[in-house]
LUMZA-367023 format. One record per residue (C-alpha): residue number from 1; residue in three letters; y, x, z. Coordinates in nm, 2 decimals. Layout:
<site><nr>NUM</nr><rest>ala</rest><v>Y</v><u>X</u><w>Z</w></site>
...
***
This chain:
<site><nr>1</nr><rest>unk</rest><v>-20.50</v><u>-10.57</u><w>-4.08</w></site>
<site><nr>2</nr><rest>unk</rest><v>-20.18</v><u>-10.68</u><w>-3.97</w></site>
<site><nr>3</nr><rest>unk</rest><v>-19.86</v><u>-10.74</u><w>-4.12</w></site>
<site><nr>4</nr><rest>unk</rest><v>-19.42</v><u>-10.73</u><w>-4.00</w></site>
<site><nr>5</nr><rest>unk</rest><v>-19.33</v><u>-11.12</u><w>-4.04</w></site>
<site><nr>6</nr><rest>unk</rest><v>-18.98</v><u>-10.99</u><w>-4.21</w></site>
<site><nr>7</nr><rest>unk</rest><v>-19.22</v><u>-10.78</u><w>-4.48</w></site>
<site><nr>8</nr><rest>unk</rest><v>-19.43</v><u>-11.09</u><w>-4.58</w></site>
<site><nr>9</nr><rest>unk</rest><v>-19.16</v><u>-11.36</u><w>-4.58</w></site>
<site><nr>10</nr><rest>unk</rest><v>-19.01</v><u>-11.17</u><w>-4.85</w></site>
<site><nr>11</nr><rest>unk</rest><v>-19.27</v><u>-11.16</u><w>-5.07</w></site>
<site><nr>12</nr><rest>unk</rest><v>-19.40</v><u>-11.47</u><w>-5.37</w></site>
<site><nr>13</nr><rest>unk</rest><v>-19.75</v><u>-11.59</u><w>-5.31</w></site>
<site><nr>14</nr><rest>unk</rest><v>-19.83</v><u>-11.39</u><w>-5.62</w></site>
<site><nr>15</nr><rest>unk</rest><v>-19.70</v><u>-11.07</u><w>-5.45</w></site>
<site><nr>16</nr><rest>unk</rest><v>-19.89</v><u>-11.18</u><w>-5.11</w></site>
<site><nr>17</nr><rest>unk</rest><v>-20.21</v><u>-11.20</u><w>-5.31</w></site>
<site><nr>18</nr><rest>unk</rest><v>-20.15</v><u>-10.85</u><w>-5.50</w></site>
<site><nr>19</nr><rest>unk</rest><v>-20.05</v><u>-10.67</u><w>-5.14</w></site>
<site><nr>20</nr><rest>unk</rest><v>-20.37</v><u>-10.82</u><w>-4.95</w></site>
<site><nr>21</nr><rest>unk</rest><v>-20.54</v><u>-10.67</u><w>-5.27</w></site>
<site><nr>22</nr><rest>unk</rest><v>-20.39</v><u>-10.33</u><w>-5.20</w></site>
<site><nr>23</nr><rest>unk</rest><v>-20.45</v><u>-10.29</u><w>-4.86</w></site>
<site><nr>24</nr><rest>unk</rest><v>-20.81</v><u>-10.40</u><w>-4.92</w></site>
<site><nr>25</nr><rest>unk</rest><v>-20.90</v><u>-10.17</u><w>-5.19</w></site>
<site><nr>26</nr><rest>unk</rest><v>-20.74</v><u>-9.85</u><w>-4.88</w></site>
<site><nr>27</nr><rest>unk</rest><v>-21.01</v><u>-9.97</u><w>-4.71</w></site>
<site><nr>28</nr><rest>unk</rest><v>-21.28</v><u>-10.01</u><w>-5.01</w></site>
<site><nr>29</nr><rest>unk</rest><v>-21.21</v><u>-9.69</u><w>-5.13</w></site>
<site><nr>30</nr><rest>unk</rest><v>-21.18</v><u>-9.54</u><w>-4.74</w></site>
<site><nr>31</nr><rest>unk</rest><v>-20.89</v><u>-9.37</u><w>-4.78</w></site>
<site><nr>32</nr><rest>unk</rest><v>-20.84</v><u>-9.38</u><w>-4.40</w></site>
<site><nr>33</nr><rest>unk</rest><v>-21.16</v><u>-9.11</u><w>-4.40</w></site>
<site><nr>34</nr><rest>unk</rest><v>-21.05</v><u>-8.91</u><w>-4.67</w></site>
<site><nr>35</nr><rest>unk</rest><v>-20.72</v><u>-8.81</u><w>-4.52</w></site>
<site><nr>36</nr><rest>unk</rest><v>-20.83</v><u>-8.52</u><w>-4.32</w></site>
<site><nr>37</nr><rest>unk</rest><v>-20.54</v><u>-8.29</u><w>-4.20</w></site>
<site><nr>38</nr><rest>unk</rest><v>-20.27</v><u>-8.42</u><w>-4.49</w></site>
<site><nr>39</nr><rest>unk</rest><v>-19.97</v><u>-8.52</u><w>-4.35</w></site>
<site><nr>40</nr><rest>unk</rest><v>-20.02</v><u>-8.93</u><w>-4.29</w></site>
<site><nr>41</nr><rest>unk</rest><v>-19.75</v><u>-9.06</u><w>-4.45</w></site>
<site><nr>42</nr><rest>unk</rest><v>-19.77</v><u>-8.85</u><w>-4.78</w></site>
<site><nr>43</nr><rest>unk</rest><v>-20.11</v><u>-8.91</u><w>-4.78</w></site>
<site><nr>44</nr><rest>unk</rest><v>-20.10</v><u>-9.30</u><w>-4.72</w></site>
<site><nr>45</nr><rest>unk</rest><v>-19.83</v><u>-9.30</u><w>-5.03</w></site>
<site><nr>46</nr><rest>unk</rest><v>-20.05</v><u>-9.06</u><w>-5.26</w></site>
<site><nr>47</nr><rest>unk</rest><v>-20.31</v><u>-9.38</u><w>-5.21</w></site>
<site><nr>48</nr><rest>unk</rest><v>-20.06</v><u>-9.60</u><w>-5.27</w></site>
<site><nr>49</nr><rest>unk</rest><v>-19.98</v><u>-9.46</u><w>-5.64</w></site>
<site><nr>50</nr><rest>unk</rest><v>-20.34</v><u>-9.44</u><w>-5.67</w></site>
<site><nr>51</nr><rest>unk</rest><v>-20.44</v><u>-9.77</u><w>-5.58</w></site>
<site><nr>52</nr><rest>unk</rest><v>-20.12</v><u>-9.98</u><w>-5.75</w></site>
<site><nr>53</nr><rest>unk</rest><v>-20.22</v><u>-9.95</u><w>-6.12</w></site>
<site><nr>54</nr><rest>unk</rest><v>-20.56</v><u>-10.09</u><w>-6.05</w></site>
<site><nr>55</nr><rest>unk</rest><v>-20.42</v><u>-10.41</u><w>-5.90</w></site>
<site><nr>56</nr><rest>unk</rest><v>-20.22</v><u>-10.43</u><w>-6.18</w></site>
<site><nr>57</nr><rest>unk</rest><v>-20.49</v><u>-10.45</u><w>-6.41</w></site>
<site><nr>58</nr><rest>unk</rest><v>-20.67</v><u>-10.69</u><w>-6.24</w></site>
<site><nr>59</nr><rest>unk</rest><v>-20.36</v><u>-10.91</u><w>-6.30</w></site>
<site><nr>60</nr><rest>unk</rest><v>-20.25</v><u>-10.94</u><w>-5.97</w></site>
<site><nr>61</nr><rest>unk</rest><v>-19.86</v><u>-10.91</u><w>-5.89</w></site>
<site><nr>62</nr><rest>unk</rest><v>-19.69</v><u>-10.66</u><w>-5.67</w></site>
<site><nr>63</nr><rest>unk</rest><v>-19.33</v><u>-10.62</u><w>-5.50</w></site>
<site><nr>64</nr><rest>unk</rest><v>-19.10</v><u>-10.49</u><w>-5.76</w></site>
<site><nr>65</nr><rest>unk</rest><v>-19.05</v><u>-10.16</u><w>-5.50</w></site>
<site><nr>66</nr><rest>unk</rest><v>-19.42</v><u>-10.09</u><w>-5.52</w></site>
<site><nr>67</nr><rest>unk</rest><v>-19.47</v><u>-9.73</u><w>-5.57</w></site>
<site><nr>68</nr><rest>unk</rest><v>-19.61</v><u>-9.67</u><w>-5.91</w></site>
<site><nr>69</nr><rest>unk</rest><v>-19.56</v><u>-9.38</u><w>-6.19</w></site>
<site><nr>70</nr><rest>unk</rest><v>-19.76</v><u>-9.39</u><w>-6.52</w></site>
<site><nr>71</nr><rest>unk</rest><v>-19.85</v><u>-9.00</u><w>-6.47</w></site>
<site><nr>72</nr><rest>unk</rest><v>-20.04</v><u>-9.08</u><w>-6.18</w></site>
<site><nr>73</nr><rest>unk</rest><v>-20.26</v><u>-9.35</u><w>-6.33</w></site>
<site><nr>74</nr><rest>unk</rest><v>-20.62</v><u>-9.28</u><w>-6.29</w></site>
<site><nr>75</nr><rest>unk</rest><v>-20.57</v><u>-9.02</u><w>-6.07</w></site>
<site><nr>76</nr><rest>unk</rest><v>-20.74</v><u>-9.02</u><w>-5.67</w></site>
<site><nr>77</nr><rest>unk</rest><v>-20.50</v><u>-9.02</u><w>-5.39</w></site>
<site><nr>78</nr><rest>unk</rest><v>-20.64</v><u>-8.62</u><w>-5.36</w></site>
<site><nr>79</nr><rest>unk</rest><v>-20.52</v><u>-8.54</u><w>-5.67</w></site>
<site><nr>80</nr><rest>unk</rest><v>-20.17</v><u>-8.69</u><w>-5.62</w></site>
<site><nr>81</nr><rest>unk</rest><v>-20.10</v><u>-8.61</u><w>-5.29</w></site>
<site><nr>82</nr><rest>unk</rest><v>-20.04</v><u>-8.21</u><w>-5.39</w></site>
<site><nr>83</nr><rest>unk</rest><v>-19.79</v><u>-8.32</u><w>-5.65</w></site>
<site><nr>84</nr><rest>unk</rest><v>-19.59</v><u>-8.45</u><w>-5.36</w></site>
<site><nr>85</nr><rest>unk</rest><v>-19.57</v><u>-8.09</u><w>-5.20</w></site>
<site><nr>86</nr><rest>unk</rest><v>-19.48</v><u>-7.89</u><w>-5.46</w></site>
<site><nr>87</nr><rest>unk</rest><v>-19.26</v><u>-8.17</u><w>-5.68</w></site>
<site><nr>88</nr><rest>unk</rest><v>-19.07</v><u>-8.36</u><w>-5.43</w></site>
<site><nr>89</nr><rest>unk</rest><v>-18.93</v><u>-8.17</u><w>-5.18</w></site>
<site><nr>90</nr><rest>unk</rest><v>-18.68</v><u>-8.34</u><w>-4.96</w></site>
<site><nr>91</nr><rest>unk</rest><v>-18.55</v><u>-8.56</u><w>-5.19</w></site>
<site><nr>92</nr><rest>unk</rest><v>-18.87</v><u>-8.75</u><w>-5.17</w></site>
<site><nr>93</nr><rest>unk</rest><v>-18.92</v><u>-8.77</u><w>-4.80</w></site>
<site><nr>94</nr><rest>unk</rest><v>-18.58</v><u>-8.89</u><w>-4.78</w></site>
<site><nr>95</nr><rest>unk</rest><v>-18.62</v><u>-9.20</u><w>-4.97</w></site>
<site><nr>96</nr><rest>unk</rest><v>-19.03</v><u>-9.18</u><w>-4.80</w></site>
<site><nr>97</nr><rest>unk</rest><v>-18.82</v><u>-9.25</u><w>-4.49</w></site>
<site><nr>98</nr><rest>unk</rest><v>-18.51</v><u>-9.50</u><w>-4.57</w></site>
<site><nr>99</nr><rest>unk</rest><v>-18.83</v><u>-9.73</u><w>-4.75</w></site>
<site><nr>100</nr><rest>unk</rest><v>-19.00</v><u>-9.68</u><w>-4.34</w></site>
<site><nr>101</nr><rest>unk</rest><v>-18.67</v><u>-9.76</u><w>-4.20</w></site>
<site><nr>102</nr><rest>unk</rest><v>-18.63</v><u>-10.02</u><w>-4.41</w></site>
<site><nr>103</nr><rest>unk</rest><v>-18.97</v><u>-10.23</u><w>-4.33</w></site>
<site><nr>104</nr><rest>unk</rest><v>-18.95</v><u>-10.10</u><w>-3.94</w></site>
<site><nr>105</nr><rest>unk</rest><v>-18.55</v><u>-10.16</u><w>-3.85</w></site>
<site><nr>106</nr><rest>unk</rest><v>-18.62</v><u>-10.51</u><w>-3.74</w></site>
<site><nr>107</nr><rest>unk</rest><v>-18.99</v><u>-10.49</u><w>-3.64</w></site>
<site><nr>108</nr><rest>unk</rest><v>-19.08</v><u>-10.21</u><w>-3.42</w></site>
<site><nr>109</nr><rest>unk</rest><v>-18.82</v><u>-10.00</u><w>-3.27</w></site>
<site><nr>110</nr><rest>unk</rest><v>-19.07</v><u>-9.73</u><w>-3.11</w></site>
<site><nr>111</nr><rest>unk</rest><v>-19.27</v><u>-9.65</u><w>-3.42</w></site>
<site><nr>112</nr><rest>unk</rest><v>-18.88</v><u>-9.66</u><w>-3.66</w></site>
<site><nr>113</nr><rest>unk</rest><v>-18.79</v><u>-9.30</u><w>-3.35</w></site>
<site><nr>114</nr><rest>unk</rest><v>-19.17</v><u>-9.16</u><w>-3.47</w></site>
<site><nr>115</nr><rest>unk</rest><v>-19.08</v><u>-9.21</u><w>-3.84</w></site>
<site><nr>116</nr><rest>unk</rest><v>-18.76</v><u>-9.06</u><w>-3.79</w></site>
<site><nr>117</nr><rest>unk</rest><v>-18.85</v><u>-8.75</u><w>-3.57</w></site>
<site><nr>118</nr><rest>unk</rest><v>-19.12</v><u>-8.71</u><w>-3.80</w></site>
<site><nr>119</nr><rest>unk</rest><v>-18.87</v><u>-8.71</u><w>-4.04</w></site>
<site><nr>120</nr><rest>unk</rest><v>-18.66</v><u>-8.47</u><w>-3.88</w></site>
<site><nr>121</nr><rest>unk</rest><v>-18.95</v><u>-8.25</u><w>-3.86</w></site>
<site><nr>122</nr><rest>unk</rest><v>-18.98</v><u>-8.23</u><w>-4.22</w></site>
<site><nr>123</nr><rest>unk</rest><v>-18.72</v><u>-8.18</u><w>-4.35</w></site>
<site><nr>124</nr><rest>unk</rest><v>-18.66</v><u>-7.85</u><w>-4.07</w></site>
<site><nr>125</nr><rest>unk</rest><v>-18.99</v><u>-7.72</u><w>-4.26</w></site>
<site><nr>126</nr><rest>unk</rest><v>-18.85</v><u>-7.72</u><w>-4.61</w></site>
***
């Protein structure tokens, strides 16, 4: 696991704790071998609104931009991941990508030209 320096200096202790939880419980519930062929990003983000209400309940803090809606509470990352085909068009990947830019602007120049031709790509298919 590894984390952009610019991404964790911004965050409380609190918030730390609650993200190390998150990105623990992708690999507790191995979301990484349950992706198959959906699109990475989506996918990683349908997990993300999975996993977020659980570390909430455990008490644990997140970033006030973590991604969480109450209708996707208790759902898997398989059953949220089709809402984000047919409900969010691209108006979603949009703000999917400025979040991406975002983290990756200062950190990683190569991976910020994937996100955005990736990007690019989608939005060409809608």
């Amino acid at each position: 696991m590894y984390f952009f320096c610019l991404s964790v200096d911004s965050l409380t202790p609190e918030e730390l704790e609650g993200v190390l939880a998150h990105e623990v419980l992708h690999c507790a519930l191995a979301h990484h071998c349950r992706r198959g062929t959906r699109e990475p990003r989506l996918w990683n983000e349908a997990a993300d609104f999975a996993i977020n209400p659980i570390v909430l309940k455990n008490g644990l803090a997140l970033p006030a931009d973590a991604l969480i809606k109450d209708e996707y509470e208790g759902l898997s990352a398989e059953e949220i991941y089709p809402h984000f085909l047919s409900h969010h068009g691209s108006e979603f990947r949009l703000g999917t990508f400025l979040l991406w830019l975002r983290v990756y602007s200062h950190n990683d120049i190569f991976l910020l030209w994937e996100y955005l031709f990736t990007f690019i790509l989608l939005l060409s298919k809608t």
